[in-house]
Biopython code that builds the backbone (N, CA, C, O; Angstrom):
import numpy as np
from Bio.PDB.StructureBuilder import StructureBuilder

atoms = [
    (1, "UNK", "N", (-41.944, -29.255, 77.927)),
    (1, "UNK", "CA", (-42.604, -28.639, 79.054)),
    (1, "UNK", "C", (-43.860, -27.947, 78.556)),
    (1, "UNK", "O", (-43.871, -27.356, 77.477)),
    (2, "UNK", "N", (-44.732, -28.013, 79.214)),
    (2, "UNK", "CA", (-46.177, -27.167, 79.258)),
    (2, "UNK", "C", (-46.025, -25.771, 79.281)),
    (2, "UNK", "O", (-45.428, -25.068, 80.097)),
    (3, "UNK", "N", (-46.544, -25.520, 78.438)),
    (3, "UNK", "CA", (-46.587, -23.452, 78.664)),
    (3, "UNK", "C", (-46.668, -23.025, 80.258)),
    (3, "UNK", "O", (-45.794, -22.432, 80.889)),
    (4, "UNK", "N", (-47.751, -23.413, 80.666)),
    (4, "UNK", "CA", (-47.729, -23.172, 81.831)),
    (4, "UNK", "C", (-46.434, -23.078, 82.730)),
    (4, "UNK", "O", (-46.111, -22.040, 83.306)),
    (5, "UNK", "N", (-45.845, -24.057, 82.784)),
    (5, "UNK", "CA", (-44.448, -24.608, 83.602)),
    (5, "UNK", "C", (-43.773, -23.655, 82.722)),
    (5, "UNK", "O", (-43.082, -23.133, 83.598)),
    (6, "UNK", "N", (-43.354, -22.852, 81.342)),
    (6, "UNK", "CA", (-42.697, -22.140, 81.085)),
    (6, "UNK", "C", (-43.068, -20.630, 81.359)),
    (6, "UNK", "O", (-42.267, -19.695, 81.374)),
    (7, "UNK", "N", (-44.443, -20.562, 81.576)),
    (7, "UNK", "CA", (-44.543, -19.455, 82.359)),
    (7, "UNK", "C", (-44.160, -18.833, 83.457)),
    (7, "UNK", "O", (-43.638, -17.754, 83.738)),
    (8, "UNK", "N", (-44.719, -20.202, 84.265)),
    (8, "UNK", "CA", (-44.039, -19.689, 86.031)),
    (8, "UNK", "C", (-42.315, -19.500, 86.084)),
    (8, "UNK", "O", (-41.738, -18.785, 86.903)),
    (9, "UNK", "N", (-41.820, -20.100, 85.294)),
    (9, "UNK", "CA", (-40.476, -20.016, 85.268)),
    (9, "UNK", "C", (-39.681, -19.121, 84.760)),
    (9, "UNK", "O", (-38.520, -18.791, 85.002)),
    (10, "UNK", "N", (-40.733, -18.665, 83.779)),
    (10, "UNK", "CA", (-40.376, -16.998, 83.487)),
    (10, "UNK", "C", (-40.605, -15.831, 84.066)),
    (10, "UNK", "O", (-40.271, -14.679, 83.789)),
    (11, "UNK", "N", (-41.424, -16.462, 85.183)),
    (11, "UNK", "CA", (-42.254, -15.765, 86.141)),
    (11, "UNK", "C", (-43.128, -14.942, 85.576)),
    (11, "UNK", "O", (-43.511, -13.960, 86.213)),
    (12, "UNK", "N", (-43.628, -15.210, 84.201)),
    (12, "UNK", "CA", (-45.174, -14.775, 83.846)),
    (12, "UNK", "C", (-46.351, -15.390, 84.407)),
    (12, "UNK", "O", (-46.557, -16.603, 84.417)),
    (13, "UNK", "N", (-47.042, -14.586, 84.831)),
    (13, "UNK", "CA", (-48.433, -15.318, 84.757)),
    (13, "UNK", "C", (-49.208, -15.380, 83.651)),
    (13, "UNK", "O", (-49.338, -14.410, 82.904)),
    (14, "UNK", "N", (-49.993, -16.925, 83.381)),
    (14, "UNK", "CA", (-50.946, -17.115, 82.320)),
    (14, "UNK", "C", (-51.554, -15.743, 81.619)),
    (14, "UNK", "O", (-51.457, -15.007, 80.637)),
    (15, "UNK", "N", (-52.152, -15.924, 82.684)),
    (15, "UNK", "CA", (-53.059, -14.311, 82.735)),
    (15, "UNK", "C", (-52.790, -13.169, 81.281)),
    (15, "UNK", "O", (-53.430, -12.748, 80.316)),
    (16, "UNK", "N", (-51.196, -13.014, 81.987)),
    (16, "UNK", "CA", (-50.753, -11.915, 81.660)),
    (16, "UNK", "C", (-49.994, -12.176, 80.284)),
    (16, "UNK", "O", (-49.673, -11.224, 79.572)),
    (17, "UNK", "N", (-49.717, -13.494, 79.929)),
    (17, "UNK", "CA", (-49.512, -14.223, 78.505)),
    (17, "UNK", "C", (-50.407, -13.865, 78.014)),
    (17, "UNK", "O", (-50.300, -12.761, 77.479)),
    (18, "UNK", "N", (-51.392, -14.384, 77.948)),
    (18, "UNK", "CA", (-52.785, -14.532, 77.041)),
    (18, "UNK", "C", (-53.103, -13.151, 76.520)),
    (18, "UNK", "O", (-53.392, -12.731, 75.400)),
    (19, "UNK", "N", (-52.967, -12.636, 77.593)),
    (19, "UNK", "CA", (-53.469, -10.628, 77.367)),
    (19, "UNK", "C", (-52.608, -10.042, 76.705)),
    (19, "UNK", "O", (-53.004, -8.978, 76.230)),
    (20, "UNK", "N", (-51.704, -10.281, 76.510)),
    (20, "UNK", "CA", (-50.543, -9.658, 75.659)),
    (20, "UNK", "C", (-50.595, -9.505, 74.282)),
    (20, "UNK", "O", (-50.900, -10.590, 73.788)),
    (21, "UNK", "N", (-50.410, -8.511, 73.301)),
    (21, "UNK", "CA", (-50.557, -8.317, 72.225)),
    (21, "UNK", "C", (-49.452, -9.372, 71.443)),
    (21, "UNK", "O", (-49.534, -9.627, 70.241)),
    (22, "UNK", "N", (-48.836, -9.704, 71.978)),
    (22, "UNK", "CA", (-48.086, -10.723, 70.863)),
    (22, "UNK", "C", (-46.852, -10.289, 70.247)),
    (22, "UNK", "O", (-45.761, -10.809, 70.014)),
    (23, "UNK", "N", (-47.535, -8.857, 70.009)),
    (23, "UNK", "CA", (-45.968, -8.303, 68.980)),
    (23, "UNK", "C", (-45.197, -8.068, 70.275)),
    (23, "UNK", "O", (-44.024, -8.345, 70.026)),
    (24, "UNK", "N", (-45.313, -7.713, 71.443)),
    (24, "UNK", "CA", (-44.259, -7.376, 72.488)),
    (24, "UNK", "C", (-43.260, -8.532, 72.605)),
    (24, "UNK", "O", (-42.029, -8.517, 72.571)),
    (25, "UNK", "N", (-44.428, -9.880, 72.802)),
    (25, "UNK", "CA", (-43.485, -10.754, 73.216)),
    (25, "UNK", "C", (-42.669, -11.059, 71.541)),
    (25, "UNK", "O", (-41.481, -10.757, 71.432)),
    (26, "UNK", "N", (-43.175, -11.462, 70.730)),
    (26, "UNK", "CA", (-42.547, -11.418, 69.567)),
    (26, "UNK", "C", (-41.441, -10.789, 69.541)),
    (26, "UNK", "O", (-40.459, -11.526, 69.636)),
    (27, "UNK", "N", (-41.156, -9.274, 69.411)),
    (27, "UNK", "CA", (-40.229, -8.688, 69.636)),
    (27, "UNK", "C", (-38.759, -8.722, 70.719)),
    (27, "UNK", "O", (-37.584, -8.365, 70.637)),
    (28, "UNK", "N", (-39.604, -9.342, 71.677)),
    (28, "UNK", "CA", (-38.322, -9.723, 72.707)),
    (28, "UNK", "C", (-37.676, -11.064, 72.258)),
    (28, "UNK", "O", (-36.578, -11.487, 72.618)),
    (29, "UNK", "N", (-38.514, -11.629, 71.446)),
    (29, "UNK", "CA", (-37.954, -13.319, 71.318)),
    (29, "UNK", "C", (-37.390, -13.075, 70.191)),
    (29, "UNK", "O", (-36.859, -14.106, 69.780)),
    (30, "UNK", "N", (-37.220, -12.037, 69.357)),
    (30, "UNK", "CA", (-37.033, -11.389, 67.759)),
    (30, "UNK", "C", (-35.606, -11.182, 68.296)),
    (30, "UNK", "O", (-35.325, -9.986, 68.212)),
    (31, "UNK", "N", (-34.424, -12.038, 68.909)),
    (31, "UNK", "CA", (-33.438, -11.092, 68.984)),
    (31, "UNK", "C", (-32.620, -10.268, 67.836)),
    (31, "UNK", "O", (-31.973, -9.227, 67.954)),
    (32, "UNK", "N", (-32.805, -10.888, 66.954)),
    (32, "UNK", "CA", (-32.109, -10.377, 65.617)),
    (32, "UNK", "C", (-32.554, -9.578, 64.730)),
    (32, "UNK", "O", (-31.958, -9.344, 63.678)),
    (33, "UNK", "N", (-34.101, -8.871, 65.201)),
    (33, "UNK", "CA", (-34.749, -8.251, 64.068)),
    (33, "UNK", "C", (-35.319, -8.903, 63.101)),
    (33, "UNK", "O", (-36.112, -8.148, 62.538)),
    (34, "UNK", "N", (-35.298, -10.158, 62.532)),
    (34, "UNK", "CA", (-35.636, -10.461, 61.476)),
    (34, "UNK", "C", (-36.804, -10.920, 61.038)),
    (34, "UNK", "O", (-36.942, -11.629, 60.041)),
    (35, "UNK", "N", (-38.022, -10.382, 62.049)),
    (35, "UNK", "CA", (-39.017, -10.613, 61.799)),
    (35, "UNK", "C", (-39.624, -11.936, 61.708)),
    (35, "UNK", "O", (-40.619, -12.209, 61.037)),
    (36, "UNK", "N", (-38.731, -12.993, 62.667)),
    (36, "UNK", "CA", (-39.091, -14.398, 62.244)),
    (36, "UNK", "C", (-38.272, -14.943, 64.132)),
    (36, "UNK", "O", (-37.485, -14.236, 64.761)),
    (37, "UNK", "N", (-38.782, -16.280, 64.569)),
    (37, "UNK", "CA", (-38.214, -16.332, 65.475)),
    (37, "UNK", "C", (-37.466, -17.978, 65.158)),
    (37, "UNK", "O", (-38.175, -18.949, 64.896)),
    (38, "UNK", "N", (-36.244, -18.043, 65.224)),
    (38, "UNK", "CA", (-36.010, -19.119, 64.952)),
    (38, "UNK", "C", (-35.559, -20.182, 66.525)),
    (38, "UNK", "O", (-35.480, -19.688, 67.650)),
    (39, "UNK", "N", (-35.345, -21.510, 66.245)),
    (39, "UNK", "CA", (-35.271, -22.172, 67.741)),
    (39, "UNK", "C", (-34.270, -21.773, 68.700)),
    (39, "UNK", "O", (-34.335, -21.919, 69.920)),
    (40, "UNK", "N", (-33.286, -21.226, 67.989)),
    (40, "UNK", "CA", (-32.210, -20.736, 68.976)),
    (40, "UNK", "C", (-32.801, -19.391, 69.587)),
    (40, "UNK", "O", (-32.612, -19.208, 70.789)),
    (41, "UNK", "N", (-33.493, -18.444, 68.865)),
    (41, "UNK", "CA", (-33.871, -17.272, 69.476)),
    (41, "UNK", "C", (-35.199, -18.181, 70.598)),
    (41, "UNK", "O", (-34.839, -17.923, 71.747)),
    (42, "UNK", "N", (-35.932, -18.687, 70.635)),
    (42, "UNK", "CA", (-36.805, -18.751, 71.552)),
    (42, "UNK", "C", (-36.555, -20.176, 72.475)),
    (42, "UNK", "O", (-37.324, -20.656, 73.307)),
    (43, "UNK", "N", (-35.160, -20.706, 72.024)),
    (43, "UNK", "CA", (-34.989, -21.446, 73.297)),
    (43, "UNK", "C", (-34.112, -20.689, 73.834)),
    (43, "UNK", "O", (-34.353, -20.845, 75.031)),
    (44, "UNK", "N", (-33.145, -19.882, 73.752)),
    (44, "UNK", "CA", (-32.444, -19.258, 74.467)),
    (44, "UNK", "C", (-33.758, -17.639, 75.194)),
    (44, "UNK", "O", (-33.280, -17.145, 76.216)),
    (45, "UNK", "N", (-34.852, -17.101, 74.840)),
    (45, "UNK", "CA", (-35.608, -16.312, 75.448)),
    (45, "UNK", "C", (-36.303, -17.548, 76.759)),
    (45, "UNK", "O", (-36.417, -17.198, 77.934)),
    (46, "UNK", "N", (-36.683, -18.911, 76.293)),
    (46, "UNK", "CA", (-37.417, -19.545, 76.857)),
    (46, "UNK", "C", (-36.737, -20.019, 78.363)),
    (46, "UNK", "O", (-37.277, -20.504, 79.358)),
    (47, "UNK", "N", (-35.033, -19.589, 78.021)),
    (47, "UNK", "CA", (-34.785, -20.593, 79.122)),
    (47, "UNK", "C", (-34.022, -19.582, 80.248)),
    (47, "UNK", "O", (-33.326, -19.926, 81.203)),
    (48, "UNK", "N", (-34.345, -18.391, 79.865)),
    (48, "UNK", "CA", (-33.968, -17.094, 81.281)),
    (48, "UNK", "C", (-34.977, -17.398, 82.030)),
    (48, "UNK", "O", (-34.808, -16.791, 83.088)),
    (49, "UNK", "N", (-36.063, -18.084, 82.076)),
    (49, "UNK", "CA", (-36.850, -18.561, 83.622)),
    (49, "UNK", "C", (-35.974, -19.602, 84.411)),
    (49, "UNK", "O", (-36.017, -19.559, 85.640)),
    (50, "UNK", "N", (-35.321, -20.370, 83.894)),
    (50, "UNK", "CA", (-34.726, -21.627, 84.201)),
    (50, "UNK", "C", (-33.621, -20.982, 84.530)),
    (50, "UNK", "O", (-32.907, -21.606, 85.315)),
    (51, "UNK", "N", (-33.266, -20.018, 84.221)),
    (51, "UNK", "CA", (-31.457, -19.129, 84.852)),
    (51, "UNK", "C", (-32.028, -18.307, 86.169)),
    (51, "UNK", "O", (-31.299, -18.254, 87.159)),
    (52, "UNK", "N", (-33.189, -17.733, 86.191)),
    (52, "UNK", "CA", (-33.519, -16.810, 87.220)),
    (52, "UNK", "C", (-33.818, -18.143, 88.476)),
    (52, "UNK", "O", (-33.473, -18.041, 89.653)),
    (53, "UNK", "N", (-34.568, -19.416, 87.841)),
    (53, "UNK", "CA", (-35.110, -20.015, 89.355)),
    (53, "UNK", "C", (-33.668, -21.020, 89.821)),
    (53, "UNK", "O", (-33.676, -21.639, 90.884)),
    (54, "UNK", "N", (-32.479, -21.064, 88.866)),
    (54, "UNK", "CA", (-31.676, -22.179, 89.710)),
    (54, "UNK", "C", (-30.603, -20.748, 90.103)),
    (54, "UNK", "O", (-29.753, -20.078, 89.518)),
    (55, "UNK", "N", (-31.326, -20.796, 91.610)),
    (55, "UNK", "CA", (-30.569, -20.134, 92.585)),
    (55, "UNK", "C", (-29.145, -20.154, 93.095)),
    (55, "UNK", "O", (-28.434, -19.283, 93.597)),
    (56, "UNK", "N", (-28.936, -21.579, 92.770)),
    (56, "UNK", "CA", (-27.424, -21.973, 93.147)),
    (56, "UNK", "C", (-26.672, -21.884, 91.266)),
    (56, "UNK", "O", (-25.717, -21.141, 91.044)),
    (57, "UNK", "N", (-26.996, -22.325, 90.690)),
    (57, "UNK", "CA", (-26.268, -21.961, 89.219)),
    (57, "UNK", "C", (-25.677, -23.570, 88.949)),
    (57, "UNK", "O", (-24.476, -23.739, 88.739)),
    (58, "UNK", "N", (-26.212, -24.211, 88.964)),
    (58, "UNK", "CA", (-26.123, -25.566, 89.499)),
    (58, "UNK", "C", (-26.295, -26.386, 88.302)),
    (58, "UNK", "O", (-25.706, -27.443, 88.077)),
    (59, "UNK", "N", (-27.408, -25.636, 87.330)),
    (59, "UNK", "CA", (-27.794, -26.298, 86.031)),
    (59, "UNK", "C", (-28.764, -27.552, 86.056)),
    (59, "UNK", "O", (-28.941, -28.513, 85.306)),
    (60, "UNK", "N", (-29.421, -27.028, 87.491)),
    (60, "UNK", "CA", (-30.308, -28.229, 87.780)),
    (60, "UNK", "C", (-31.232, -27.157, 88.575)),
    (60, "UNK", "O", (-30.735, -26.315, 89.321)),
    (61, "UNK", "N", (-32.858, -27.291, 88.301)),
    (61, "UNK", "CA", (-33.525, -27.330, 89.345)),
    (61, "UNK", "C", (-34.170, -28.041, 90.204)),
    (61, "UNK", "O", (-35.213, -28.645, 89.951)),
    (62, "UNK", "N", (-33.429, -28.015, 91.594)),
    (62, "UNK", "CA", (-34.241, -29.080, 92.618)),
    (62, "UNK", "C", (-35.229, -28.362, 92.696)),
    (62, "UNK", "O", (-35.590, -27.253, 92.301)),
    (63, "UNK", "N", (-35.882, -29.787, 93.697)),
    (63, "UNK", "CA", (-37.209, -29.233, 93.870)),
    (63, "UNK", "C", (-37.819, -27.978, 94.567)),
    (63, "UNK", "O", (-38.890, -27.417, 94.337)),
    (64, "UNK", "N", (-37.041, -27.745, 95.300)),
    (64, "UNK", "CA", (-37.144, -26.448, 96.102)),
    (64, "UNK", "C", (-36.862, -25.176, 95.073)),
    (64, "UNK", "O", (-37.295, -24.063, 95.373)),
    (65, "UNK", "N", (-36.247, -25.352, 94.060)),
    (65, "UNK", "CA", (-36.248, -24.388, 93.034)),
    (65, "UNK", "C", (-37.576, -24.178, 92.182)),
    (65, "UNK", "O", (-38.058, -23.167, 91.670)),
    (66, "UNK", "N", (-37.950, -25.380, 92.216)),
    (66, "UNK", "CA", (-39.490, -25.202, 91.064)),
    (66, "UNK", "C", (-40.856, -25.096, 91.759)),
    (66, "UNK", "O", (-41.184, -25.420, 92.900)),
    (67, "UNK", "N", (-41.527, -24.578, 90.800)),
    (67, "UNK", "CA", (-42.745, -23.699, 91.415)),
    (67, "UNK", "C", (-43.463, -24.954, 91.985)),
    (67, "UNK", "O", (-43.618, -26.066, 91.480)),
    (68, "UNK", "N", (-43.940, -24.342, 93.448)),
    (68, "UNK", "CA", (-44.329, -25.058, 94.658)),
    (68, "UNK", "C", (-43.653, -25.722, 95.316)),
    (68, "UNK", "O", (-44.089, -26.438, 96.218)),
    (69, "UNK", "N", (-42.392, -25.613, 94.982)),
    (69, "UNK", "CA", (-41.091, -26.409, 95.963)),
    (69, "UNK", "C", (-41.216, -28.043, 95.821)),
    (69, "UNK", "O", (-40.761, -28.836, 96.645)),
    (70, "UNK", "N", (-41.835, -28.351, 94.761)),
    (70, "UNK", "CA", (-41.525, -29.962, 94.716)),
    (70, "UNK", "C", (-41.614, -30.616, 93.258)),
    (70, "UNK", "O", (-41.762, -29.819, 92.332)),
    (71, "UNK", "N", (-41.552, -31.789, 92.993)),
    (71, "UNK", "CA", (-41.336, -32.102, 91.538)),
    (71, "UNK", "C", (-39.670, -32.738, 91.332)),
    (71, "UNK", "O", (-38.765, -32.634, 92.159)),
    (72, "UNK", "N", (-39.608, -33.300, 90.199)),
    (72, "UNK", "CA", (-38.603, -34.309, 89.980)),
    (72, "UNK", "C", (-37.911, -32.895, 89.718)),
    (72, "UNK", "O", (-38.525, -31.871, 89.419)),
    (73, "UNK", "N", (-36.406, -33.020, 89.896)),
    (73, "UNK", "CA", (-35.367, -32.243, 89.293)),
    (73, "UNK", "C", (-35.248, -32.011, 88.186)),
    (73, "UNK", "O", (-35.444, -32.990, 87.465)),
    (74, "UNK", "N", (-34.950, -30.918, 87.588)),
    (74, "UNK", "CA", (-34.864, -30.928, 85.820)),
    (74, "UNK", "C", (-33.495, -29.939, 85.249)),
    (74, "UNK", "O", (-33.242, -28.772, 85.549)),
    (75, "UNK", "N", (-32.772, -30.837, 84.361)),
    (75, "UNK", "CA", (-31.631, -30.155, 84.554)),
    (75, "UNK", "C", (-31.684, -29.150, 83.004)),
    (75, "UNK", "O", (-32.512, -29.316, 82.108)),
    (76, "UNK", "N", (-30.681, -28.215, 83.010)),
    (76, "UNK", "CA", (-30.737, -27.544, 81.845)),
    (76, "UNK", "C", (-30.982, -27.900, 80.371)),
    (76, "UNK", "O", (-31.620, -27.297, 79.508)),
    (77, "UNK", "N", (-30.255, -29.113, 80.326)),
    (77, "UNK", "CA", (-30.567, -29.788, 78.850)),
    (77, "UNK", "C", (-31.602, -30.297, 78.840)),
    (77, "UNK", "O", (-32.155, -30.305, 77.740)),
    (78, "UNK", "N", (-32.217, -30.832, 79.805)),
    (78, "UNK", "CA", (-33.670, -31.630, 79.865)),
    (78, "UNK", "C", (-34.941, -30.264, 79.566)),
    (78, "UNK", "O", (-35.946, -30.504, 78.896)),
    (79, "UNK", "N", (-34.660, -28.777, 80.220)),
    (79, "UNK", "CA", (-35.502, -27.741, 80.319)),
    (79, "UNK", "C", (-35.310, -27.632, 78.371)),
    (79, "UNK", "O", (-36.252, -27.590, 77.579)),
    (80, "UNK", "N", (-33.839, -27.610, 78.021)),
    (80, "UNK", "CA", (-33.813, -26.987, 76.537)),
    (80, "UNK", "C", (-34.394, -27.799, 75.554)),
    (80, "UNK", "O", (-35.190, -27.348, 74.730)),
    (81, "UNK", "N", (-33.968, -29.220, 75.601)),
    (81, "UNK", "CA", (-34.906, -30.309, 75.053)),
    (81, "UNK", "C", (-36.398, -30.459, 74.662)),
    (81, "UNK", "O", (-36.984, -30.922, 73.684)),
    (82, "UNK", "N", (-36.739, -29.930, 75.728)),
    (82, "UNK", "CA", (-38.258, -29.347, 76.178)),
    (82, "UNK", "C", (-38.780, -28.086, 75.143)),
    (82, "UNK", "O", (-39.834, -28.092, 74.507)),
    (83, "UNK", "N", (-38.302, -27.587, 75.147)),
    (83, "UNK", "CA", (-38.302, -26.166, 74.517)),
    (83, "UNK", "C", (-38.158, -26.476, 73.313)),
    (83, "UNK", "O", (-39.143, -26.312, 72.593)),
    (84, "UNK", "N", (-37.091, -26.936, 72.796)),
    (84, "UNK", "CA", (-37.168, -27.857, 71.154)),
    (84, "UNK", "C", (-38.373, -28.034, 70.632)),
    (84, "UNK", "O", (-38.990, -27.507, 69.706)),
    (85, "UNK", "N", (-38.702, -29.290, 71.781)),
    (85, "UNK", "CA", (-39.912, -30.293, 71.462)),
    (85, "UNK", "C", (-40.911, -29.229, 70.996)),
    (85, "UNK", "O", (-41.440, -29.252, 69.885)),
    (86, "UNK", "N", (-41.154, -28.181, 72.046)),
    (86, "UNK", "CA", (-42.624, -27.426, 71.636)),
    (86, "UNK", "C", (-42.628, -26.194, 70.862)),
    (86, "UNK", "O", (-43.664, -25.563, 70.647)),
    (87, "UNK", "N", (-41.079, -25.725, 70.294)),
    (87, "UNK", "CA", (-40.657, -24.556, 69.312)),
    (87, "UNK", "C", (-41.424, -25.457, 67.920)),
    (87, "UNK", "O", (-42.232, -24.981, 67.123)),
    (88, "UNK", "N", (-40.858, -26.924, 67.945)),
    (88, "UNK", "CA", (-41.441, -27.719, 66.490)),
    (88, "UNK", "C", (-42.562, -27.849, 66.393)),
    (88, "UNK", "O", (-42.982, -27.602, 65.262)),
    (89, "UNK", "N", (-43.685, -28.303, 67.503)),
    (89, "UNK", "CA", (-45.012, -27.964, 67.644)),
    (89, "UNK", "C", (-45.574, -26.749, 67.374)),
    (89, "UNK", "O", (-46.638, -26.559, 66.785)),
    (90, "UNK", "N", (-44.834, -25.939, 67.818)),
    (90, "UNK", "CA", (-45.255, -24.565, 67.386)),
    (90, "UNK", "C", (-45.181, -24.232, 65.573)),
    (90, "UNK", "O", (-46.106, -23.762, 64.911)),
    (91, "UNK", "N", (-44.103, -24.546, 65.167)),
    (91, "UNK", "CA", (-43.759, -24.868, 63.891)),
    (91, "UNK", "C", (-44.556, -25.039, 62.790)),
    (91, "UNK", "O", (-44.067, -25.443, 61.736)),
    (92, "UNK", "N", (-46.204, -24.676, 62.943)),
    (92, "UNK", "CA", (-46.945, -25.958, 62.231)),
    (92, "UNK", "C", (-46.950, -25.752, 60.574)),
    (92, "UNK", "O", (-47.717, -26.347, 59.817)),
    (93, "UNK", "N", (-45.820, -24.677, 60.125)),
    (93, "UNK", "CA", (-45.176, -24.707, 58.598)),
    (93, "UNK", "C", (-44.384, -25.705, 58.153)),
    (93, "UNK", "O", (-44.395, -26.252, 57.050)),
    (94, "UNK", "N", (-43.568, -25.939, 59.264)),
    (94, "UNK", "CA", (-42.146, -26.526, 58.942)),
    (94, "UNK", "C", (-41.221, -25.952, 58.186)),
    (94, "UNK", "O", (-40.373, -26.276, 57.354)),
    (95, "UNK", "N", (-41.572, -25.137, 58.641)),
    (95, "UNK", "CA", (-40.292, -24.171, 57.475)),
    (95, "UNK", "C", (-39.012, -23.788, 58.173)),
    (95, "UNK", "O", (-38.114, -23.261, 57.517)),
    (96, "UNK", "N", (-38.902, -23.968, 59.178)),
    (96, "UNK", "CA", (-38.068, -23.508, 60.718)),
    (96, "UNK", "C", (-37.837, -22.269, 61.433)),
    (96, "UNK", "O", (-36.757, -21.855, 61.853)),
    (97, "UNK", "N", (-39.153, -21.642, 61.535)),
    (97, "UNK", "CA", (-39.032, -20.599, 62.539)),
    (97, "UNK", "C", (-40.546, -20.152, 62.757)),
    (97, "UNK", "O", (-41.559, -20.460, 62.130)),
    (98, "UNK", "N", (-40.417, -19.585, 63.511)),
    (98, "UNK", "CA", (-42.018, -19.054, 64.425)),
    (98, "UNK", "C", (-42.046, -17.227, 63.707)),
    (98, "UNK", "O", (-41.180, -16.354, 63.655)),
    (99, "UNK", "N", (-43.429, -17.285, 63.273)),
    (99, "UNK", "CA", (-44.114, -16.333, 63.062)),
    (99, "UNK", "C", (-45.029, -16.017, 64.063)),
    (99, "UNK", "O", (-45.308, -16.735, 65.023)),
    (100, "UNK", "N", (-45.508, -14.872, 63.795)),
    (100, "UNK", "CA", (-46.175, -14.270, 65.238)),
    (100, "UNK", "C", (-47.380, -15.085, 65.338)),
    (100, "UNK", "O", (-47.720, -15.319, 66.498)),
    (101, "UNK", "N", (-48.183, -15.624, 64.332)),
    (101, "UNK", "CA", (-49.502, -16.355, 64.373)),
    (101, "UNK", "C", (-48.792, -17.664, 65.176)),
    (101, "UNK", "O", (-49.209, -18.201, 66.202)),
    (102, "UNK", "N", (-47.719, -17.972, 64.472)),
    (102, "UNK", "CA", (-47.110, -19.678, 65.078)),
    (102, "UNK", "C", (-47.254, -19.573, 66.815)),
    (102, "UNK", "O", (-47.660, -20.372, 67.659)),
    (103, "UNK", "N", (-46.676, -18.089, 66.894)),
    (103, "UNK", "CA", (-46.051, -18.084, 68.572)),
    (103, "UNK", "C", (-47.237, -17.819, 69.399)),
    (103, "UNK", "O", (-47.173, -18.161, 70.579)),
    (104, "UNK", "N", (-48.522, -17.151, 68.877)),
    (104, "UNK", "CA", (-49.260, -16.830, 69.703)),
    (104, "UNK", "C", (-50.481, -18.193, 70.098)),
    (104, "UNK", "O", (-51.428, -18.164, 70.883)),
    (105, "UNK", "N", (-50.006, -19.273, 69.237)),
    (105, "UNK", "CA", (-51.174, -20.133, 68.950)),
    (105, "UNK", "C", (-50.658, -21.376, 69.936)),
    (105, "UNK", "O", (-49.467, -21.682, 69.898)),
    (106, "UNK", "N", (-51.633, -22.130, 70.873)),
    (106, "UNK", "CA", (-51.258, -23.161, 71.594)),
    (106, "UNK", "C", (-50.561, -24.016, 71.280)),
    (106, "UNK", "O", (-50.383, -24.203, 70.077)),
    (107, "UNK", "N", (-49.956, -24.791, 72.183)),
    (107, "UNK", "CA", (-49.052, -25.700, 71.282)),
    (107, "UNK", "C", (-49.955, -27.125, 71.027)),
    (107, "UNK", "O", (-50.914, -27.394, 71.750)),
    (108, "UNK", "N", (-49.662, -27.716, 70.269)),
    (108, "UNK", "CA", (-50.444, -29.089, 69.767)),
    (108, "UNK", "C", (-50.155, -30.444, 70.397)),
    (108, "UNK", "O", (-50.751, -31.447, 70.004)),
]
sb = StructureBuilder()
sb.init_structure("model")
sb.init_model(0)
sb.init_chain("A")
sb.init_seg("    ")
for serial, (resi, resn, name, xyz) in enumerate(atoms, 1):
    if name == "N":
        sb.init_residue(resn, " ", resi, " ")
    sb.init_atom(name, np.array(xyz, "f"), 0.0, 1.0, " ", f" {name:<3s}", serial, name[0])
structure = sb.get_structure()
């Protein structure tokens, strides 16, 4: 998924991503303290947008769930999959985890 699409679903706005010092969000995606974010910490931060918009608990968002009420359905594993894909993009060490430069930098 596109940052964007993980924004609205977190119900951030761009905006208010971009402007952000980094260490905040860092810190929230830091669940463990360890100064490092690994894929489980930021697919599990990434995917409380995807718990707040499926209204029914369904593990699917229809379209009426996703921003502008239309779009193919996307179910939880397909949202986490997603999140994978662009935690490794983010990755661009390969070492397996996100540093604050990794997390603040677009994905590729």
């Amino acid at each position: 998924m596109r940052s964007a699409l993980a924004c609205l679903l977190l119900g951030l706005p761009m905006a208010a991503l971009a402007q952000s010092t980094g260490a905040g969000l860092f810190q929230a995606m830091d669940s463990n303290g360890d100064g490092r974010i690994s894929e489980a910490e930021y697919v599990a931060y990434m995917s409380q947008g995807f718990y707040r918009r499926d209204l029914n608990h369904d593990g699917v968002l229809e379209p009426e769930e996703l921003p502008g009420g239309h779009g193919k359905p996307v179910t939880l594993q397909e949202w986490q999959d997603n999140l994978r894909r662009e935690f490794h993009r983010l990755d661009r060490h390969h070492h397996g985890y996100l540093n604050p430069q990794e997390l603040m930098q677009p994905p590729r």
